[in-house]
N, C-alpha and C positions, 0 to 999 in steps of 0.2 A: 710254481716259481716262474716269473717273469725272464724272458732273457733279451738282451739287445738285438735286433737281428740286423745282421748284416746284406743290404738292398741286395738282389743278384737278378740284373735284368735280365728278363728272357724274353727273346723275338726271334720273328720270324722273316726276316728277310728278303731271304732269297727264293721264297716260294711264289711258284705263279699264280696269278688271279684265275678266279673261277672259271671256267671255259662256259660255262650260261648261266645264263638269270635264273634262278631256281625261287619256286611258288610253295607255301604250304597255307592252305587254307584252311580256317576252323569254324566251326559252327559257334553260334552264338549258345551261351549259357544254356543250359536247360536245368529248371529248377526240380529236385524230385522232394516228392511229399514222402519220409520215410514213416512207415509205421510204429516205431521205436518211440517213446518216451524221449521228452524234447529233453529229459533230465542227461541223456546217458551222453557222453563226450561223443564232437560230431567225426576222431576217426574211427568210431566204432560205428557210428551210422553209414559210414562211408563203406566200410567192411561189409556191412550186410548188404548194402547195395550192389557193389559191386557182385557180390556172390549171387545175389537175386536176380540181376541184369543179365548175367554173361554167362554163367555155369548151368551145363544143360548133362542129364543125363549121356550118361556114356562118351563123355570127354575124357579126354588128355589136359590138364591143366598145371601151368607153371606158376608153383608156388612161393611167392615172393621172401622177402626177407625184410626184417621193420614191426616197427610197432602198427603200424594197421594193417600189414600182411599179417601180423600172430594173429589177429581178429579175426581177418576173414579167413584163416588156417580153420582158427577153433569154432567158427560158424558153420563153413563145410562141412567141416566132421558131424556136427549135428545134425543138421542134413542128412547127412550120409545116416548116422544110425535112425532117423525118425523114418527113414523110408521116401521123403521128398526130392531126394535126387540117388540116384541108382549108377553103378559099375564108372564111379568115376576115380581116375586115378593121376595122384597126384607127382609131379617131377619135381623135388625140394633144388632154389638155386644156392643152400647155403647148407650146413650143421643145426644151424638154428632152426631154418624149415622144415629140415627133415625130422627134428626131435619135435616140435610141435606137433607136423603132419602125423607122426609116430603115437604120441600123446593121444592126438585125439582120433585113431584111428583111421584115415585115410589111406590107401593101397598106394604103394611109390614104384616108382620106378629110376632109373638114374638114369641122366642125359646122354647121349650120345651121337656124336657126328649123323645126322639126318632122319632124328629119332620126331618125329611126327606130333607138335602139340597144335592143340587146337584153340587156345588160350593162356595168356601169362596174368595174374596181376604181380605189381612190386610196387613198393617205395621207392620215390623218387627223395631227392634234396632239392632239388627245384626243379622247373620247370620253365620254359621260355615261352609266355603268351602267343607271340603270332605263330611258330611253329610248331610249339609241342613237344622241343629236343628235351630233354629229360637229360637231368645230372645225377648220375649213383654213385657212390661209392666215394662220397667224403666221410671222414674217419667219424665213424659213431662209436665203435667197438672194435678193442683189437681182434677179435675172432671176424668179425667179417672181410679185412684185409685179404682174404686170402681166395676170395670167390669173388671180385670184379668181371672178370674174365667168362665166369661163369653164366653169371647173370645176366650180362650185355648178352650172352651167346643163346641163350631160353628164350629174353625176351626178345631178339631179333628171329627165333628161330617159330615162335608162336604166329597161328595167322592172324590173331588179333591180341593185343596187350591194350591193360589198363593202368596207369598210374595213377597213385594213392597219396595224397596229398595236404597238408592244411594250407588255409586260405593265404594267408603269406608266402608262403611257398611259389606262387604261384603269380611270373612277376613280368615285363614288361623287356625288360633289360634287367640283367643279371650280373653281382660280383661274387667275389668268394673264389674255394679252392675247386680247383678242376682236378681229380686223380688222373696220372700219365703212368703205363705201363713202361718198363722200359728195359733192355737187358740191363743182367747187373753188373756194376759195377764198383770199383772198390772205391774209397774215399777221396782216395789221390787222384783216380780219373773220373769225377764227377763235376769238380769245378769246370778243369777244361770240356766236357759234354754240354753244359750251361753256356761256358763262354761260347760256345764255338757256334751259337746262336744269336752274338746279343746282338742288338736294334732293331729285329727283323719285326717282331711284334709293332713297333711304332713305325715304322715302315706302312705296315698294312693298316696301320689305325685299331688295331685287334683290339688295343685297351693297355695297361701298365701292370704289371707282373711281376712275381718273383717266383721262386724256384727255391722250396725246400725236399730234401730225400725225407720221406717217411719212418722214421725211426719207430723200433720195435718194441724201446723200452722209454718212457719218458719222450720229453722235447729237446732234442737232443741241438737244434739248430740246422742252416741251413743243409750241410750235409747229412744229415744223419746218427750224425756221433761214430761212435764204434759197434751199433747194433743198428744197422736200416734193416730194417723189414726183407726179407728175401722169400717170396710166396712161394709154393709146394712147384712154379712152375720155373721157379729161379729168375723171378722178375724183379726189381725193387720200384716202389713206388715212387713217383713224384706226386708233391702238390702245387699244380701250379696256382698262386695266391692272383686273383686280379683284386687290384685293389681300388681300379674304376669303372665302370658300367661296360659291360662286353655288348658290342654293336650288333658282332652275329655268333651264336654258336656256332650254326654252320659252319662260315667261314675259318673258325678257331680249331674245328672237329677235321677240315680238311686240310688246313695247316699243319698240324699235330703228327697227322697221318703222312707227312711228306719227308719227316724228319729221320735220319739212321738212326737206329737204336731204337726207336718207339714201338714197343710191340701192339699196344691200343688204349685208351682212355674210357674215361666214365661219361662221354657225351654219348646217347641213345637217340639216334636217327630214326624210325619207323613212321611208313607210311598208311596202317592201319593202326591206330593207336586213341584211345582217348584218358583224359584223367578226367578223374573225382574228386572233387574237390570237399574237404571238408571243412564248412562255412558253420557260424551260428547266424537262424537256427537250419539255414534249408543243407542240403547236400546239393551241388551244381557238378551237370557231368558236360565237357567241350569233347567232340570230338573233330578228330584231322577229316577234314572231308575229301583231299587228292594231294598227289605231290608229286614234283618232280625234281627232288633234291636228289642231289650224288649221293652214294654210298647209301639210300636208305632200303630198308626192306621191304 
């Protein structure tokens, strides 16, 4: 069912401008020749790749959430029992990883405050060509709502992550919804949390925006209805909607971060990171080659 939405600007104001110029530089495409049948979809080529590229014997690896993480889940595991890669143990960011990982035999471990990975892949929603910031956590599935939190925190916490991608994905300048963490709050005080932002976004040229709460049951409008989402951490979700081309994520990821009540978002800063892009027919892998962005890892 279609609903009218009612506009609710959200900006950012009164936040300060970047205190430096901040660089992320990427490498040019590099094309790989997968050995896979040009027949099989390319984010399954992208899956093997990634697992062939990066997973080495006796890792620690964060295993992502998405339909080409379940790939490279159940490729692992094959691995794993054919004897081609040995004592590697996987860290699930999600229910869904873990019952894969489970499924196809992989040893798990669970996350924890300074728990040592040596590698993440995940699905990204997009991606920002000249930087590489990576968007998780727009609504595929109500079961993934509830590990945002999770996942930014594996793949920031891995010394190297990859994200897993199709070729659209994969874009210049970026719209669409941004997930915002935020305490929760009830219905009556959400409007005023919105308001008590507005013009700041057009202020900064951030881009044009609105602000729905993530409801639990249906689309319930811009608050949430009578069920928003409230995650195992007591968070409720926003989506913030751009509905014209975002100039920098950056800039939007350090905004975000400046606001009361936001406890974090699905922009993914890392400064060792590359994605994979899966293209027909080649697989193309970029990666970040240095950075000196705020907030990344």
């Amino acid at each position: 069912m279609a609903f009218a939405a009612v506009s609710t600007p959200f900006s950012l104001s009164s936040v300060s401008p970047t205190r430096r110029q901040s660089f992320r530089n990427v490498s040019a495409p590099r094309v790989i020749s997968a050995s896979l049948s040009p027949d099989v979809s390319p984010l399954l080529r992208a899956a093997h790749h990634t697992v062939d590229s990066y997973v080495k014997s006796g890792m620690v690896i964060g295993l992502g959430s998405g339909e080409a993480s379940d790939m490279a889940i159940r490729y692992l595991g094959q691995q794993l029992r054919s004897g081609s890669l040995q004592n590697v143990v996987g860290v699930p960011m999600s229910a869904r990883s873990a019952s894969e990982a489970a499924k196809y035999g992989i040893p798990l471990e669970y996350f924890r405050d300074g728990f040592q990975i040596d590698f993440a892949f995940h699905d990204a929603d997009a991606v920002e060509e000249s930087t590489l910031i990576a968007v998780i956590g727009r609504r595929r599935s109500s079961q993934e709502d509830d590990y945002i939190l999770k996942q930014k925190s594996i793949v920031k916490a891995a010394d190297e992550a990859v994200f897993m991608i199709k070729e659209e994905q994969y874009k210049t300048s970026l719209e669409g919804s941004i997930p915002v963490l935020v305490q929760s709050v009830s219905k009556y005080l959400i409007m005023n949390f919105v308001k008590s932002h507005a013009e700041e976004i057009d202020d900064l040229y951030l881009g044009d925006a609105e602000v729905w709460r993530r409801a639990s049951v249906g689309d319930a409008g811009p608050l949430g209805g009578d069920f928003p989402i409230v995650t195992s951490d007591g968070h409720n979700i926003l989506d913030v909607i751009f509905t014209t081309p975002i100039p920098s994520l950056a800039n939007v990821a350090e905004s975000l971060e400046t606001i009361d009540g936001v406890v974090d978002h699905g922009l993914v800063i890392k400064t060792r990171c590359s994605v994979v892009i899966a293209g027909k027919p080649e697989v193309r892998t970029v990666t970040l080659q240095s950075s000196t962005v705020e907030n990344g890892v």
